[in-house]
N, C-alpha and C positions, 0 to 999 in steps of 0.2 A: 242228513246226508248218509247215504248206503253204500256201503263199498258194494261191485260187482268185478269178481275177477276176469279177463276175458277167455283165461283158458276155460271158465264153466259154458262161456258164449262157444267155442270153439267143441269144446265134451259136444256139446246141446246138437251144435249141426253135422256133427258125425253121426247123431243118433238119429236125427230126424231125417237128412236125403235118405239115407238106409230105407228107414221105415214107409217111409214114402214109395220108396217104387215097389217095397214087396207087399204091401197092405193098402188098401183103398179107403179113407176115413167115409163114414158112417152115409153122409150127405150124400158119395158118389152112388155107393151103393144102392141108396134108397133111388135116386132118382135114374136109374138103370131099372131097377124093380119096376117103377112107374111106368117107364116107356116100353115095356114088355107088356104092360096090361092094353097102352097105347097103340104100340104097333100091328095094322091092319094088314101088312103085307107079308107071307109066309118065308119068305127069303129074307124079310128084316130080324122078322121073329127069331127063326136060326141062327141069324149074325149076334142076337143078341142074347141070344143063350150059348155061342160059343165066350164071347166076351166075359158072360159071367162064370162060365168052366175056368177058363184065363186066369181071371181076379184068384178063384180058389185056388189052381194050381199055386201063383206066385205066392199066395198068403202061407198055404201049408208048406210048402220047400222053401219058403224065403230065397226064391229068386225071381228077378225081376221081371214084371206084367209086358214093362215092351226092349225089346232090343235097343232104343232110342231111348237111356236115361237120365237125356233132356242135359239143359242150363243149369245150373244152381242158383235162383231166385233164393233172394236170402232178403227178409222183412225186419225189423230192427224197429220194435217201439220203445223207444228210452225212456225212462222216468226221471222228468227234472232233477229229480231229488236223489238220482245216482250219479255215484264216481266210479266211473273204469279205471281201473285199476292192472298193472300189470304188464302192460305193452300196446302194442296198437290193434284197434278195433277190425281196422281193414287185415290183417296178416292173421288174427286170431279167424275173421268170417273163412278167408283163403284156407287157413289150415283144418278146420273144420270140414270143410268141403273135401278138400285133398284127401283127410284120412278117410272120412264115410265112403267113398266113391274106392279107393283103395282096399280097405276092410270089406266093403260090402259087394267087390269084383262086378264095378256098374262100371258097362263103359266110360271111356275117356274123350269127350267129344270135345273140348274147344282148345282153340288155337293161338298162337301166342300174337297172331298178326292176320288180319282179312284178306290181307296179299298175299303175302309169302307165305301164311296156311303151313305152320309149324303145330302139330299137336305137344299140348304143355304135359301132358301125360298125367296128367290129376286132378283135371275139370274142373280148373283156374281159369281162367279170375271168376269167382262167383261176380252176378249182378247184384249189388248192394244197395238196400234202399233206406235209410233211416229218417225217423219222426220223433222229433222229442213231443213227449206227452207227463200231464203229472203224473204223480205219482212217485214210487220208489221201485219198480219192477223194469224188471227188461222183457218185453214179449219177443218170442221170436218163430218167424214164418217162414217156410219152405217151400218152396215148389216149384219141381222141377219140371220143366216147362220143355217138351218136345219141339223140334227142330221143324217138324211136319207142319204142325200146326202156326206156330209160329212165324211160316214162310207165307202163309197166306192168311196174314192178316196186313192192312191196309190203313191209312186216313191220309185223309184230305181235306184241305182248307175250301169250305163251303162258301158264299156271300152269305151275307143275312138275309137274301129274299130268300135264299132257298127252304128256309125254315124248316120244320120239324118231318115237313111231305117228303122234303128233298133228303134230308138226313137221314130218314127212314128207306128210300129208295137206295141209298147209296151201302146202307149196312147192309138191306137183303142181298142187294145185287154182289158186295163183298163175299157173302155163303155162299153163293151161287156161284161163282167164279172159283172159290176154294174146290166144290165136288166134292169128292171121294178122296182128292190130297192131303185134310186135316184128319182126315179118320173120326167120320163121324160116328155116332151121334155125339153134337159140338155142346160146350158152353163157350155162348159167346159175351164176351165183356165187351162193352163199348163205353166209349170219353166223349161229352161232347162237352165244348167249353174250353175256357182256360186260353192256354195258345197251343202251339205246336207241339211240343213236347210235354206239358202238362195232360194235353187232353189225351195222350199214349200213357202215362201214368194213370192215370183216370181207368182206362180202358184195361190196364194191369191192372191195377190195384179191385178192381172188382170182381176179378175171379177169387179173388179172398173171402168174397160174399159165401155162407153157407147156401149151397145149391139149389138154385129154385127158390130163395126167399126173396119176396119182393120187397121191392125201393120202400122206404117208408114213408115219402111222397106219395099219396094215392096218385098223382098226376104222371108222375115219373111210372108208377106201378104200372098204370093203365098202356103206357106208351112199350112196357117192356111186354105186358101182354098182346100188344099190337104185335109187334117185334116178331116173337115166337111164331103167333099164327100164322104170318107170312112167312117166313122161313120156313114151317113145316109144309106149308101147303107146295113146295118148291118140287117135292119126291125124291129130292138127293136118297134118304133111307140111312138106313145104319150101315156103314165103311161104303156109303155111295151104291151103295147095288138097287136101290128105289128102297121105297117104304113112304110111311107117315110121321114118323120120327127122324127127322133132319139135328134137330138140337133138344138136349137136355132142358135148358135152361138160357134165358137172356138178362144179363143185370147189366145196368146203365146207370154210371155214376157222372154228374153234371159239375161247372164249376161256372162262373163270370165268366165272364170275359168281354173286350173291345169292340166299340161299338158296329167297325168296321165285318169284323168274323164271327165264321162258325167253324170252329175247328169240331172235327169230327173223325174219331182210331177208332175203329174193327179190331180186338186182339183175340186171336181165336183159338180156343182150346179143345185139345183131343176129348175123348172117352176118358183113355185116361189119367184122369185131372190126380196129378200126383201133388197132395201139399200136406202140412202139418205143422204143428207150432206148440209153443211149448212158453211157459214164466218163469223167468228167473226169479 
């Protein structure tokens, strides 16, 4: 057994939201790169060499790529084989966010109530997701997850005839419905499987995926290839102005489920895809 203290958990996500909205890890980059060789439309092309002016400004000044700097999606892979140590996990994830977002002068976006719309002033309460896994290490994932993007993303409970035709219709038409509101060019994650809320975890948790790497189900691979190419052939373009470049990237994570459903989450993410992560 391994002790882990949690104010090292707590150091960790002050350091990572920070780094996250002023630096873009390596995957975003490159596939930005890509869709610049991809983009056939001269006003996409522009949109996406201002984007990459963007990224450098915020990397060199370390300040942040967009005015919206998001949720605090906070990932927690535990290792059987640790003991937290020190106080509680959820107030250590909280205070970790509070300082970074604090230190790092990122806006303060959420609110202490959906009604009454009180800003907590320290971009509390992070979303918390934890996985016990072996091992002795704590991993831990960031990403702070734009308001934009986030509003237009979707699922819905499919029948089982609808199958893969219908699930497939139902995610283009999701992009298609977002436009120029997610600020494209998207990665989009999708869930199919599980039930209700598993298969929106599904749909989170695969933006975690490095960018553009496919499923390692050839089956699954084949189907997020389907994916992309209908999407792109839509013209949305980079930030909606037309193009050939609709989305970066489509990963789709699958799970069981009943014999009744098909659950099926759209979770859509901006350009830029802020995340980072770190082992204790």
């Amino acid at each position: 057994m391994r002790d882990v203290h949690v104010d090292q958990i707590a150091e960790t996500i002050a350091r990572l939201v920070q780094d996250a909205n002023f630096k873009l890890e390596q995957d975003v980059t490159d596939a930005i790169s890509r869709a610049k060789s991809l983009e056939e439309a001269p006003v996409g092309q522009a949109i996406l060499l201002q984007i990459t002016e963007n990224y450098t400004i915020a990397d060199t000044e370390r300040v942040p790529m967009c005015q919206d700097t998001g949720v605090a999606l906070v990932f927690l892979e535990i290792g059987q084989d640790v003991h937290l140590v020190g106080g509680s996990l959820t107030e250590a994830v909280n205070r970790g966010v509070a300082t970074g977002y604090k230190e790092g002068y990122l806006r303060m976006s959420m609110l202490n109530d959906p009604i009454n719309r009180v800003n907590t002033k320290d971009n509390t309460p992070a979303m918390i997701y934890t996985d016990i896994v072996p091992g002795d290490q704590v991993k831990v994932k960031v990403d702070c997850k734009g308001g934009g993007s986030e509003n237009m993303s979707q699922l819905k409970m499919l029948p089982p005839s609808a199958g893969w035709e219908g699930a497939k219709r139902f995610i283009v038409e999701t992009v298609a419905n977002a436009g120029p509101n997610a600020c494209p060019p998207l990665i989009v994650g999708v869930g199919i499987g599980g039930n209700f809320d598993k298969s929106a975890l599904l749909a989170k948790k695969s933006l975690l995926r490095h960018v553009g790497a496919p499923h390692p189900d050839p089956e699954w691979a084949a189907r997020e290839q389907e994916l992309i190419e209908e999407i792109n052939k839509l013209g949305v373009g980079p930030m909606g102005l037309g193009g050939t470049v609709t989305a970066l990237a489509v990963h789709v994570e699958f799970f069981g489920c009943h014999i009744t459903a098909l659950p099926v989450a759209v979770n859509i993410e901006c350009h830029s895809h802020r995340h980072k992560e770190a082992v204790l």
